[in-house]
PLY file of the C-alpha trace (Angstrom):
ply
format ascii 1.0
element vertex 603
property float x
property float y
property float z
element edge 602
property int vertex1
property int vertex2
end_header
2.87 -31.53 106.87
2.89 -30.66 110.49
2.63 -27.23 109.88
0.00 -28.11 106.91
-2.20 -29.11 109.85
-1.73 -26.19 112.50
-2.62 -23.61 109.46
-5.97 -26.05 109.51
-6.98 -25.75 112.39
-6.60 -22.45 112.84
-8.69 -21.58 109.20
-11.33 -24.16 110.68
-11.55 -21.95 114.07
-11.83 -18.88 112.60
-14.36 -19.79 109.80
-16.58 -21.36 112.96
-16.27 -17.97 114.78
-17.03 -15.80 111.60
-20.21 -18.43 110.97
-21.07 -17.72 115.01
-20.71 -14.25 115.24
-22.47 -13.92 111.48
-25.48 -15.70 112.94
-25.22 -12.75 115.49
-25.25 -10.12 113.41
-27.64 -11.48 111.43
-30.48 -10.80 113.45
-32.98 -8.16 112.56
-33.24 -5.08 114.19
-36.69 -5.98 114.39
-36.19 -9.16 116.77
-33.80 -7.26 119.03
-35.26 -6.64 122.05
-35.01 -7.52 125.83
-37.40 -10.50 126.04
-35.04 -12.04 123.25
-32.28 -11.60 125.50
-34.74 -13.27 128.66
-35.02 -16.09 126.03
-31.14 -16.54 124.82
-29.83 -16.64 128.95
-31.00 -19.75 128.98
-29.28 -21.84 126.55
-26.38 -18.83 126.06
-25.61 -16.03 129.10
-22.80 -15.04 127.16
-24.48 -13.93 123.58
-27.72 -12.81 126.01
-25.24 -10.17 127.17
-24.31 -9.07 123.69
-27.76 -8.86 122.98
-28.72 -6.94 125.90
-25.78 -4.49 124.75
-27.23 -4.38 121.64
-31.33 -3.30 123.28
-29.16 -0.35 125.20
-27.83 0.66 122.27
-30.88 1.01 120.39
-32.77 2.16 123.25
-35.41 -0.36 123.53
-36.24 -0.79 126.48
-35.66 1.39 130.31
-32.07 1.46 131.31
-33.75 -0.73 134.71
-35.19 -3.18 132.57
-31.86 -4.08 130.91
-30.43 -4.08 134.39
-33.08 -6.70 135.97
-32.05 -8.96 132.82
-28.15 -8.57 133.16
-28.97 -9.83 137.04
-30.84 -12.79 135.28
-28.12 -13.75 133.42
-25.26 -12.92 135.88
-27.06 -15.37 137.83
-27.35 -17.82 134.96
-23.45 -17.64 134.81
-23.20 -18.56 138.20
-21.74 -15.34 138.89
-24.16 -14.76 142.13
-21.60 -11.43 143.43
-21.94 -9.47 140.36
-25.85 -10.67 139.87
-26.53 -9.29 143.60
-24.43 -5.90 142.76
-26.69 -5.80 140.03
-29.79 -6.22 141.39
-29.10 -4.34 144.21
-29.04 -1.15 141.88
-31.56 -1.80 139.76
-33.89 -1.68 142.99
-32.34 1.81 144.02
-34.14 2.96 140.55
-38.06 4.12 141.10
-39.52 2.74 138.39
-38.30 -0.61 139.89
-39.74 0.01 143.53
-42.89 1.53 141.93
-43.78 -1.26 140.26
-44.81 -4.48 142.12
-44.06 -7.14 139.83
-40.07 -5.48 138.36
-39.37 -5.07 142.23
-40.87 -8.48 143.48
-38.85 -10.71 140.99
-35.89 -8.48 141.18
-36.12 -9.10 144.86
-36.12 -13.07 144.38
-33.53 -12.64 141.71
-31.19 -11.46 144.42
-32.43 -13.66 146.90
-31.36 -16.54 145.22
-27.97 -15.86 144.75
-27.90 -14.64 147.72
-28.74 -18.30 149.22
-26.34 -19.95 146.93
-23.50 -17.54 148.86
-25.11 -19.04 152.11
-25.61 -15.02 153.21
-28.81 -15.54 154.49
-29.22 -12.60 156.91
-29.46 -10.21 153.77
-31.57 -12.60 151.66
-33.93 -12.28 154.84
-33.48 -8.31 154.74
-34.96 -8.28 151.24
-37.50 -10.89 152.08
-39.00 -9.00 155.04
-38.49 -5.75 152.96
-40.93 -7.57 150.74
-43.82 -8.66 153.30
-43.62 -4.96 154.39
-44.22 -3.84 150.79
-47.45 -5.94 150.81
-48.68 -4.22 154.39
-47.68 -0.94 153.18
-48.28 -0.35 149.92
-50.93 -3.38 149.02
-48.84 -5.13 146.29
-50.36 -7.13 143.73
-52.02 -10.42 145.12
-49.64 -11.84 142.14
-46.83 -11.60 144.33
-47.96 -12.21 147.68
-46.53 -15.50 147.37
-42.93 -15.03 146.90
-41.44 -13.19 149.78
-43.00 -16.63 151.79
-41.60 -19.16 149.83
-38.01 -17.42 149.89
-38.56 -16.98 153.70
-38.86 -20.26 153.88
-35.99 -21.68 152.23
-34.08 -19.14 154.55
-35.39 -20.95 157.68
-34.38 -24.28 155.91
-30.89 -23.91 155.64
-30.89 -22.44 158.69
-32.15 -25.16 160.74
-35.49 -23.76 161.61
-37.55 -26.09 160.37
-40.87 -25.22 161.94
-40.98 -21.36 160.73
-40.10 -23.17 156.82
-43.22 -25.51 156.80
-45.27 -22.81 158.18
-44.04 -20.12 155.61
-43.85 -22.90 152.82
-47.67 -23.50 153.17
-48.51 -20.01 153.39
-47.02 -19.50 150.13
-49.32 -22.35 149.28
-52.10 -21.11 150.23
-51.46 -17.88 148.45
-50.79 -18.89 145.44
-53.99 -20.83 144.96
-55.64 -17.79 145.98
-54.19 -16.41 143.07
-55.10 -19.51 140.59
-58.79 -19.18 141.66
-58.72 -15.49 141.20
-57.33 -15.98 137.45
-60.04 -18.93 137.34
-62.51 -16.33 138.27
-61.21 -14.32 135.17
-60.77 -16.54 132.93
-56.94 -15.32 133.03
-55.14 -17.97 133.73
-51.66 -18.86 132.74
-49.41 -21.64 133.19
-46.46 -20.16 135.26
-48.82 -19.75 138.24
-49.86 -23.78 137.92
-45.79 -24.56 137.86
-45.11 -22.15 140.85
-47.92 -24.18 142.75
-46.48 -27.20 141.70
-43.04 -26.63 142.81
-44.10 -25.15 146.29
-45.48 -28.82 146.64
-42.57 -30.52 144.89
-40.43 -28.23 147.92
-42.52 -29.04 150.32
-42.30 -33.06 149.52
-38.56 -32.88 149.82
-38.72 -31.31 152.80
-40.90 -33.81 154.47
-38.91 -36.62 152.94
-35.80 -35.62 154.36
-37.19 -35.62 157.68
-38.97 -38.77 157.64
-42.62 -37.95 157.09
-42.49 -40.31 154.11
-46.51 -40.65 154.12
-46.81 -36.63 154.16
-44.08 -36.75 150.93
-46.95 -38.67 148.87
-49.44 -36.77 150.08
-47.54 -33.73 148.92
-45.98 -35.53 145.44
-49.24 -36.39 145.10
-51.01 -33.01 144.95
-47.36 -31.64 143.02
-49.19 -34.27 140.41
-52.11 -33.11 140.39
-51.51 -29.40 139.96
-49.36 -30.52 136.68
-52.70 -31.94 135.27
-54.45 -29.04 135.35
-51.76 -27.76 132.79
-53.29 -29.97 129.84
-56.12 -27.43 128.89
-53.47 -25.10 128.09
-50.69 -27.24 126.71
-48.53 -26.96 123.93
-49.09 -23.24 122.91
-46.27 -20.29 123.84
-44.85 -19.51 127.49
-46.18 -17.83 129.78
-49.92 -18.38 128.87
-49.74 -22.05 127.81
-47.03 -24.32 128.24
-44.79 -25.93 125.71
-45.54 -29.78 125.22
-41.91 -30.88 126.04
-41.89 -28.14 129.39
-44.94 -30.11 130.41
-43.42 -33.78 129.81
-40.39 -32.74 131.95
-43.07 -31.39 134.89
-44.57 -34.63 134.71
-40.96 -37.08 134.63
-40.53 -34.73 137.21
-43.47 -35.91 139.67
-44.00 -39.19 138.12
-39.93 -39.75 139.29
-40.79 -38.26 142.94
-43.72 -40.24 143.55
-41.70 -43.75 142.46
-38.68 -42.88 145.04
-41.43 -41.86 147.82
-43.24 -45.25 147.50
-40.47 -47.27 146.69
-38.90 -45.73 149.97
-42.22 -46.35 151.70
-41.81 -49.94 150.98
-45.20 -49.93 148.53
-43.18 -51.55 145.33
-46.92 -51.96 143.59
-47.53 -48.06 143.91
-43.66 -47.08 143.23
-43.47 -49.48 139.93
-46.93 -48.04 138.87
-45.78 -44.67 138.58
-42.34 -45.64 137.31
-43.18 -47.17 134.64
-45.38 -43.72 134.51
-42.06 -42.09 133.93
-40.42 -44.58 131.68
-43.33 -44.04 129.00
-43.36 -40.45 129.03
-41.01 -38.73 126.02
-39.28 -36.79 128.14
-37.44 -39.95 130.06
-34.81 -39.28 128.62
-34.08 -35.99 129.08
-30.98 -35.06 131.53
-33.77 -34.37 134.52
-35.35 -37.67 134.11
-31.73 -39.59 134.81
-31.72 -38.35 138.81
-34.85 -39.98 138.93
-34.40 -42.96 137.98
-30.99 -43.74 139.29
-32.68 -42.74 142.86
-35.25 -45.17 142.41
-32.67 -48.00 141.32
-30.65 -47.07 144.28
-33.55 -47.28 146.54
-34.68 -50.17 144.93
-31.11 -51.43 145.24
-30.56 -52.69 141.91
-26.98 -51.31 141.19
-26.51 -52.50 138.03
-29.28 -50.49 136.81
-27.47 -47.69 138.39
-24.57 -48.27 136.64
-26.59 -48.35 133.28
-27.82 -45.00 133.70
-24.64 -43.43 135.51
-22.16 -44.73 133.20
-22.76 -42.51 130.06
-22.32 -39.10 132.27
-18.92 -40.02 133.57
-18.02 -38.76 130.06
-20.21 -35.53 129.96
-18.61 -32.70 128.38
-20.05 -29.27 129.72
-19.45 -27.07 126.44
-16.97 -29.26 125.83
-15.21 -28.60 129.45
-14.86 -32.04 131.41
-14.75 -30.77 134.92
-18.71 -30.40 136.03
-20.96 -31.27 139.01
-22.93 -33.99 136.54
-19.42 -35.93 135.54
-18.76 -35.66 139.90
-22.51 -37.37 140.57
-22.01 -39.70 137.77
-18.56 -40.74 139.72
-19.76 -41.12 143.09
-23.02 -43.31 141.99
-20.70 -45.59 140.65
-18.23 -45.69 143.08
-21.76 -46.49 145.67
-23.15 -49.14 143.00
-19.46 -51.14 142.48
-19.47 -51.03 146.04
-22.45 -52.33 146.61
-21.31 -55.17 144.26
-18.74 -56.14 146.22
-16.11 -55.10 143.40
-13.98 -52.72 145.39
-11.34 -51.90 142.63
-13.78 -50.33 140.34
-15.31 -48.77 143.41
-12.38 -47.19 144.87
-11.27 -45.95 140.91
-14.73 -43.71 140.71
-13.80 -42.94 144.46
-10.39 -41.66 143.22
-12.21 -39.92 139.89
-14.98 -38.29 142.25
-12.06 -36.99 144.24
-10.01 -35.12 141.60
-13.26 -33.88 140.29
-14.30 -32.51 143.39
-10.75 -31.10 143.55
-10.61 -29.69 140.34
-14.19 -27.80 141.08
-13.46 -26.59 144.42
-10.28 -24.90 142.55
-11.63 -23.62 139.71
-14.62 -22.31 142.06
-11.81 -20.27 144.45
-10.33 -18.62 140.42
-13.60 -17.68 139.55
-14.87 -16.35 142.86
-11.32 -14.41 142.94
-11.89 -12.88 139.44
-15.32 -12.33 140.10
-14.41 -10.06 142.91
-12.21 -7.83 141.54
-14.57 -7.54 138.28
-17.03 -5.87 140.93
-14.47 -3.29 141.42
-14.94 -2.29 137.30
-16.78 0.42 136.60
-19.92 0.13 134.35
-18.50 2.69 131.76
-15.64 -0.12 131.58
-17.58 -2.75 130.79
-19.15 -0.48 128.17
-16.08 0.89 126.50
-14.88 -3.11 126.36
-18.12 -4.32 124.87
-17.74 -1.77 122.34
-13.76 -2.31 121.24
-15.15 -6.07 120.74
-17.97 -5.15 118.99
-15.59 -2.91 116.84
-13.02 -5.76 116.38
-15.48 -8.05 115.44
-16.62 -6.25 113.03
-13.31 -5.58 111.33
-12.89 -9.59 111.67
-16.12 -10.26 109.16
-14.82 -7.48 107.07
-11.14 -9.04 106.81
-12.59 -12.07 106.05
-14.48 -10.96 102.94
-11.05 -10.51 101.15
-9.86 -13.64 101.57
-5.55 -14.59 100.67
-2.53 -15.33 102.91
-1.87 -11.61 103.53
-4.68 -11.33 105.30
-5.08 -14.66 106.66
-1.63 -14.35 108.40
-2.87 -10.42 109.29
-5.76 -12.34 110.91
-4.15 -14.82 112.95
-1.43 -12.40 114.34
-4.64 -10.15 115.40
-5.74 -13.15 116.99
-2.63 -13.81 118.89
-2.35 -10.12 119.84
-5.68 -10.03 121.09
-5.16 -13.59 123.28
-1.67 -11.64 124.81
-4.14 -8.76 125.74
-6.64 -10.28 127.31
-4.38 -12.87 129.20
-2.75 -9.42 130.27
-6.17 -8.17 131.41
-6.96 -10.64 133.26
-3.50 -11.35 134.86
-3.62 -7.72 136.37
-6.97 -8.26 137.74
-5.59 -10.94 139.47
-2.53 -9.26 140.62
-5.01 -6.69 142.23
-6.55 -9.58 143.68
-3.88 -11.22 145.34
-2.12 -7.67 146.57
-5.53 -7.49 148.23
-6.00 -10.96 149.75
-2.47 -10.42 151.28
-3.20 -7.21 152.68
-6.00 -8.06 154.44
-4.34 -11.45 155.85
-1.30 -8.89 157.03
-3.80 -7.04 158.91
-5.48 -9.79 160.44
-1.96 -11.82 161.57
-1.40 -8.58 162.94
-4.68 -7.93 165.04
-4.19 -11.78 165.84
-0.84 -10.23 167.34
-2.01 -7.76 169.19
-5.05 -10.14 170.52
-2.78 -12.43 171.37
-0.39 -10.10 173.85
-3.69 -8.57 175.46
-4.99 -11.81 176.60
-3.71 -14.58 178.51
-6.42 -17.72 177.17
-7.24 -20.13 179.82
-6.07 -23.42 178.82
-8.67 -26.46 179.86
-8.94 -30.19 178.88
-11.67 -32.13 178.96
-11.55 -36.19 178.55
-12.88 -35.82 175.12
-10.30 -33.39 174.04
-7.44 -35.42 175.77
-8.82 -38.78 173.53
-8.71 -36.52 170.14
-4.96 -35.45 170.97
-4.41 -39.06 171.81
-3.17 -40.05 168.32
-5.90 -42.19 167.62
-8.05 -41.78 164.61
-11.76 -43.26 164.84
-12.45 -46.60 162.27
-15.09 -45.15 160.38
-12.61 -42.30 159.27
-15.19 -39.60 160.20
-14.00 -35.97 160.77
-14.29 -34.55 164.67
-16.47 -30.94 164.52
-13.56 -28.96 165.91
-13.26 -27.06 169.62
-12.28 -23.77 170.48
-9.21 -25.79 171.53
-8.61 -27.11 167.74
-8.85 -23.36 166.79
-6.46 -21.76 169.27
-3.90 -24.80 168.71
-4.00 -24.16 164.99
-3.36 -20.46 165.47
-0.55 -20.96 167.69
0.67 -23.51 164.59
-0.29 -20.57 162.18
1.71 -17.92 164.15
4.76 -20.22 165.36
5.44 -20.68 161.15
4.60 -17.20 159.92
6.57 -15.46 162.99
9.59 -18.20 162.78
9.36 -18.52 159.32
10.18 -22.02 159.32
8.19 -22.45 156.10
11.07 -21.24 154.75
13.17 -23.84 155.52
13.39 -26.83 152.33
14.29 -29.10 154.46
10.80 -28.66 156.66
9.13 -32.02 157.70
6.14 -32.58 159.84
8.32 -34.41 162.24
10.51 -31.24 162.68
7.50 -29.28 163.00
5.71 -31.60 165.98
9.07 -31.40 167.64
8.77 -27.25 167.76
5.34 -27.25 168.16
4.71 -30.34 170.51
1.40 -31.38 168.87
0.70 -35.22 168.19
1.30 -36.08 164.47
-2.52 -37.00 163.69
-3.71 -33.98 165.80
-1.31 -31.75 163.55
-2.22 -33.30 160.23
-6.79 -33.09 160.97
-6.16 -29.72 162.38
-4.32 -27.92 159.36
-6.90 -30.19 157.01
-9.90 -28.84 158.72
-8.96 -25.46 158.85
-7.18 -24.94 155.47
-8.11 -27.31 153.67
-5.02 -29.04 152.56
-2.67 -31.13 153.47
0.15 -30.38 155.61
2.33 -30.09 152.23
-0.15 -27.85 150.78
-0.12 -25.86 153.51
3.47 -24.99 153.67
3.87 -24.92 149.97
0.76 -21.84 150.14
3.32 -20.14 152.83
5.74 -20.31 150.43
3.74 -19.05 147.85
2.99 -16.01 149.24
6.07 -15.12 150.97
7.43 -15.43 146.87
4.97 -12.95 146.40
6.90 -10.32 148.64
10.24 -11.18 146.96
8.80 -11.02 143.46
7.38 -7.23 144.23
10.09 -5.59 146.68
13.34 -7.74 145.25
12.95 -6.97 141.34
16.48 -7.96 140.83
16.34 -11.15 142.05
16.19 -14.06 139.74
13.55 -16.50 139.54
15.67 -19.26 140.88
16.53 -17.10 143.86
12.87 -16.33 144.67
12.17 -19.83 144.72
15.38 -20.59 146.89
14.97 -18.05 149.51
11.15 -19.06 149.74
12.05 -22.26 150.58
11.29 -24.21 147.61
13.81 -27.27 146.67
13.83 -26.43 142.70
12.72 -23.77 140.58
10.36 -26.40 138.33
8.37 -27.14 141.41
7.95 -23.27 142.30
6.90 -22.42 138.93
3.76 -25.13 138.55
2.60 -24.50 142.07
2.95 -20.93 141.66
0.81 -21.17 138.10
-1.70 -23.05 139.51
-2.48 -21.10 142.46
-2.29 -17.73 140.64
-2.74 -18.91 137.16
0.29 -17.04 135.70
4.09 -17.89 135.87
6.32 -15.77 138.72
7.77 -13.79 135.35
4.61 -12.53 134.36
3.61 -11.39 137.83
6.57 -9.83 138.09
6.39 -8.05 134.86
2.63 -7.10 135.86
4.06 -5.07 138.89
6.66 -3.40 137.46
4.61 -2.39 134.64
2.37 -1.29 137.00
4.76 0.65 138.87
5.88 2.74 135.75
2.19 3.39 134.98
2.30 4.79 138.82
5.57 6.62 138.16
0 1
1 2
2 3
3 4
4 5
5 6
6 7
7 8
8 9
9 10
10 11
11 12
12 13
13 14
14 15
15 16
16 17
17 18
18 19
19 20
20 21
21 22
22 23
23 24
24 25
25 26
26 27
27 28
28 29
29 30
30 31
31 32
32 33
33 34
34 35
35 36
36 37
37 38
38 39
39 40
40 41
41 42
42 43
43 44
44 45
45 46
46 47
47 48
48 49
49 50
50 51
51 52
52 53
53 54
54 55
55 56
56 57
57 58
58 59
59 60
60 61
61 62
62 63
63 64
64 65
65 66
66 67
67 68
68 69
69 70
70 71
71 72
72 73
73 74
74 75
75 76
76 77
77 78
78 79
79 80
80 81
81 82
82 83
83 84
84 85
85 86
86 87
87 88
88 89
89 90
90 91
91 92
92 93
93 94
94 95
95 96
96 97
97 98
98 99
99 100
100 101
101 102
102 103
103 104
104 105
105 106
106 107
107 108
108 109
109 110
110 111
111 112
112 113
113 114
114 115
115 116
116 117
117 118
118 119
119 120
120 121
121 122
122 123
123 124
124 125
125 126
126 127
127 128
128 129
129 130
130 131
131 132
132 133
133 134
134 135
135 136
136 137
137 138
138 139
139 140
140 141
141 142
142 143
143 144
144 145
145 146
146 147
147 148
148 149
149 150
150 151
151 152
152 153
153 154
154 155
155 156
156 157
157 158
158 159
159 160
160 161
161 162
162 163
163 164
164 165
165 166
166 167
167 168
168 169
169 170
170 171
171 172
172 173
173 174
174 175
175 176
176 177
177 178
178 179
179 180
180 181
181 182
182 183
183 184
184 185
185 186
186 187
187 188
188 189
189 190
190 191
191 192
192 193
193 194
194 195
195 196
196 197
197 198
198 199
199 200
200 201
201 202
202 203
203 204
204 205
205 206
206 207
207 208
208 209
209 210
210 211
211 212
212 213
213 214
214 215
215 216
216 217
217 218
218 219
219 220
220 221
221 222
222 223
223 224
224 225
225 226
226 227
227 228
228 229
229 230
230 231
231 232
232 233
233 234
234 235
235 236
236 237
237 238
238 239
239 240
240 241
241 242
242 243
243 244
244 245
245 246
246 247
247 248
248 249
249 250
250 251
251 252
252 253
253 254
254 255
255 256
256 257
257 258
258 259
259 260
260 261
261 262
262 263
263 264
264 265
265 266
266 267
267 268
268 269
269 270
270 271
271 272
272 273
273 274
274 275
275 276
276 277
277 278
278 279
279 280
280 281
281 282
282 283
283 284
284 285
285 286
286 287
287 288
288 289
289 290
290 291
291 292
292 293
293 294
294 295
295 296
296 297
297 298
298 299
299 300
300 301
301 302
302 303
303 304
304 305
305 306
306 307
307 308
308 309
309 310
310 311
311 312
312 313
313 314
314 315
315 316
316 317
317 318
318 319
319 320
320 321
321 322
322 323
323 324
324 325
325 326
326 327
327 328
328 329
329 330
330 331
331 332
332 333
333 334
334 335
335 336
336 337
337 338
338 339
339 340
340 341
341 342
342 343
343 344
344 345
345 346
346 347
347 348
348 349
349 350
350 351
351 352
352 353
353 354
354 355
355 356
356 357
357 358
358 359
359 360
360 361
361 362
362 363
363 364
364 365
365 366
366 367
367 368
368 369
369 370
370 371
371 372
372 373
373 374
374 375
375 376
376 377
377 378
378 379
379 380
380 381
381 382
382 383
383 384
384 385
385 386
386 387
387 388
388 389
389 390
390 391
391 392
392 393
393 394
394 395
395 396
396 397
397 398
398 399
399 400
400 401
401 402
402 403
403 404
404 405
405 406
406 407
407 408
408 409
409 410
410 411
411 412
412 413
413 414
414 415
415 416
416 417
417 418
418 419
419 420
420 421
421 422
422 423
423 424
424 425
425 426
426 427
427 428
428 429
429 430
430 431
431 432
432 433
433 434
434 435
435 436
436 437
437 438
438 439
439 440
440 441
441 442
442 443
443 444
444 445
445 446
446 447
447 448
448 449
449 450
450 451
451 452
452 453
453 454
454 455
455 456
456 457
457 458
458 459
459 460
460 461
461 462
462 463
463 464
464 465
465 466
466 467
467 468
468 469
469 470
470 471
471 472
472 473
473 474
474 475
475 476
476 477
477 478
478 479
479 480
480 481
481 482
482 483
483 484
484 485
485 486
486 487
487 488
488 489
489 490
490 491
491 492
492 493
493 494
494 495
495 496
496 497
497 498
498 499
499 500
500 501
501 502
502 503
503 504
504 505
505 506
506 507
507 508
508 509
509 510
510 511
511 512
512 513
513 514
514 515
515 516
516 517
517 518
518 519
519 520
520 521
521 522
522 523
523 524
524 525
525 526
526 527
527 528
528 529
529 530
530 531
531 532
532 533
533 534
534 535
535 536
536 537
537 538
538 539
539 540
540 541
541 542
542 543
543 544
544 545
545 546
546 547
547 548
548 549
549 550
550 551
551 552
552 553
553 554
554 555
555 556
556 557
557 558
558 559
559 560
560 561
561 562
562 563
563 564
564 565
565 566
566 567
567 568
568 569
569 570
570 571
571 572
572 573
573 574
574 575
575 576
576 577
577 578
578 579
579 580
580 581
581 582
582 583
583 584
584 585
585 586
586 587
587 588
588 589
589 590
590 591
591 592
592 593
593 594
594 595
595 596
596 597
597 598
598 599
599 600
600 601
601 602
């Protein structure tokens, strides 16, 4: 019976994948094309990508059109690296840089990803490159908007918030330049409205944030107003008109920003005017609407509405994945709201839930970044060859299923399970490449650390504020110190005394023992190796370990698992083997195996 079951499940997976990838190839050669694969990013990156595949193929469209779409999805995916390598050479092609609208929004494309990575002095490379292709070469007056508004956000995050509200409203201005010129023409379209209205929707966060609360409205206010002007061309196709439900969320959107401005303003009558503006509109319900409205039952501090509207997204399921940034909100607005309620054991459970989630992201964030990095490394003709084995495989998967019987359902399922081994494989050797890398590098740098260290003699200095942090005592409201040049030379000496000593690899290593080596004060040690790694001082040790069972597992091939673990300095071989899976995502056997392999292939 058990068995019954398993046989089940596995004839229910692949008849859902067959009915998936049948839908695929279902489509007409007709609809193929590279505004379908625009369309599909949205809702699907992944099958945008086969599609995309699919227009290069057939050869319809440029080679730098598919490009500037694979950079629109990469960045879809989150995958802002890859999306930036991308876009970087679709602008080295000429028909891109010739062409002022392909090279403007290939510009932002890139921007924006390049913000997200919080490397703003190239996103402000491209952005002045872009103001000097409107001097030089007279760009459109379509696009003389952009460069400003990304400029802008630049100064934002970093801190200079006079040169943002001055290039913020310049984008403003030109951009209803533009609306009046299409007025003029009779031309038009809807995008150019919803650009205006989010420079104004910007612009009221902004002003929120720092207080101007009456500026906000005035700003929410004319964010409104611009939406309006979308009703002549409503509910007709994208970009001319706008889609009715696209303009129901623009409107939950401002009617939900206006209601938290006034509410926060302290005018209720105004605030409950326009959020009851919001609660009649059909798109309330929609995922954007819920921000809204639990701001404006926060602000208007009436928690168990909060609750109401948190409560279902605790369980969110992400395609069907329940570690997401909506689940982590959901968790904290809770944990706030209970709080608030004076019911402190509910509170401090969505404390504890918001914690693991914001755990589990910030890990699975450091995997993908790590992957992501050596995927760069992959040549294009890779990714080609790839794309076409799976397109190949796929195709012998419909064709298998045609004939139907237990021959070829078990033929199936062992392809399957040959095919999971492979790619598992494939990816554990990208990650092997990864981590040989990462290690190098932080060999070098203990080493130039080294060197530093024996050419200089630092000056050490105290100040009454530094003496007070060393003191032992940690401050009531729990809130971390911004650290000194004093935290970071004291944490390197830490670093250097462990990795030189090796004292990591000692089981028997306790903090005590290492304050009595080190002579640093037990709280000082603990907030200094949490600030600058991250962990705790477990954690910390345990990553030493970790790596130092990466140099036994490579140079030492005859030593056993429990040996590595042993000399490493780990007290059992179970505890080695989980940590070491779920840093690296593989078990110390299959590294192993991964190098040797790789050394025979060298060989």
């Amino acid at each position: 019976m058990k068995y019954l079951k398993i046989i089940t499940c596995i004839l229910f997976g692949i008849i859902r994948s067959f009915s998936g990838l049948s839908a695929q190839e279902s489509i007409p050669d007709s609809l193929i094309d590279i505004k379908l694969a625009r369309y599909t990013a949205e809702t699907d990156p992944d099958k945008a990508l086969r599609i995309v595949e699919l227009v290069r193929q057939q050869k319809k469209a440029p080679e730098y059109q598919i490009d500037w779409v694979i950079t629109q999805i990469y960045g879809k995916k989150g995958q802002d690296r890859m999306a930036i390598e991308m876009a970087k050479r679709t602008l080295a092609n000429d028909s891109v840089r010739n062409n002022p609208q392909f090279y403007f929004n290939m510009c932002v494309n890139m921007i924006e990803s390049m913000i997200y990575l919080e490397d703003y002095e190239q996103a402000m490379h491209y952005a002045e490159e872009m103001v000097q292709q409107i001097e030089k070469k007279g760009a459109s007056s379509s696009n003389k908007h952009q460069p400003f508004w990304v400029m802008a956000r630049i100064y934002r995050a970093t801190g200079d918030k006079g040169e943002a509200y001055t290039l913020l409203n310049k984008a403003i201005e030109l951009i209803q330049q533009r609306i009046d010129s299409l007025q003029t023409e009779k031309q038009v379209t809807a995008i150019s409205f919803q650009t205006q209205a989010k420079y104004y929707s910007d612009l009221s966060h902004w002003q929120a944030e720092d207080g101007n609360l009456d500026a906000a409205i005035r700003s929410a206010l004319k964010q409104y107003e611009t939406i309006t002007k979308l009703e002549p061309i409503k509910d007709g196709p994208y970009p001319w008109k706008i889609p009715l439900n696209a303009l129901n969320r623009e409107y939950c959107m401002a009617y939900g920003n206006i209601a938290c401005l006034y509410a926060e303003s302290g005018d209720t009558a105004n605030g409950q005017q326009w959020f009851d503006k919001l609660l009649d509109n059909p798109a309330h319900d929609a995922f954007i609407a819920q921000g809204l409205k639990i701001r404006y039952y926060q602000i208007k501090k009436n928690y168990q509405k909060v609750i109401e509207q948190a409560t279902p997204y605790a369980s969110f399921l992400k395609d069907g994945d329940s570690i997401n940034s909506v689940r982590l909100s959901a968790f904290l607005n809770l944990a706030e709201a209970y709080k608030q309620l004076k019911q402190p054991e509910k509170a401090l459970f969505y404390t504890e839930k918001a914690l693991e989630q914001t755990d589990s992201l910030n890990l699975r964030k450091q995997r993908s970044n790590a992957l992501e990095m050596a995927t760069i490394y992959d040549t294009q003709e890779k990714e080609k060859e790839i794309q076409k084995q799976d397109a190949k495989l796929h195709a012998h998967r419909i064709l298998s299923a045609t004939a139907g019987g237990t021959i070829l359902l078990l033929g199936v399922i062992l392809w399957l399970i040959w095919r999971n081994l492979k790619m598992a494989r494939r990816k554990n050797r990208l990650m092997v490449t990864q981590i040989d890398s990462l290690l190098s590098y932080k060999d070098e740098l203990n080493l130039a650390k080294e060197e530093i260290r024996k050419l200089t003699q630092p000056i050490e200095t105290e100040s009454p504020k530094e003496e007070a942090e060393t003191s032992g005592d940690i401050p009531e409201n729990n809130v971390p110190v911004t650290y000194t040049a004093e935290d970071k030379a004291m944490f390197e000496e830490l670093d250097r005394i462990l990795t030189k000593e090796r004292l990591f690899l000692d089981p028997e290593l306790s903090r005590d023992s290492l304050i009595k080596r080190t002579h640093i004060n037990k709280n000082r040690i603990a907030s200094l190796i949490q600030t600058f790694t991250g962990a705790n001082f477990n954690g910390y040790i345990n990553n030493m370990r970790l790596e130092y069972s990466i140099l036994l597992l490579k140079d030492y091939t005859n030593y056993t698992i429990p040996a590595v673990a042993a000399d490493s300095g780990f007290n059992n071989v179970r505890t080695f083997y989980r940590l070491f899976r779920e840093r690296y995502g593989m078990t110390p056997t299959e590294y192993r195996q991964i190098v040797l392999d790789n050394t025979e292939t060298n060989d």
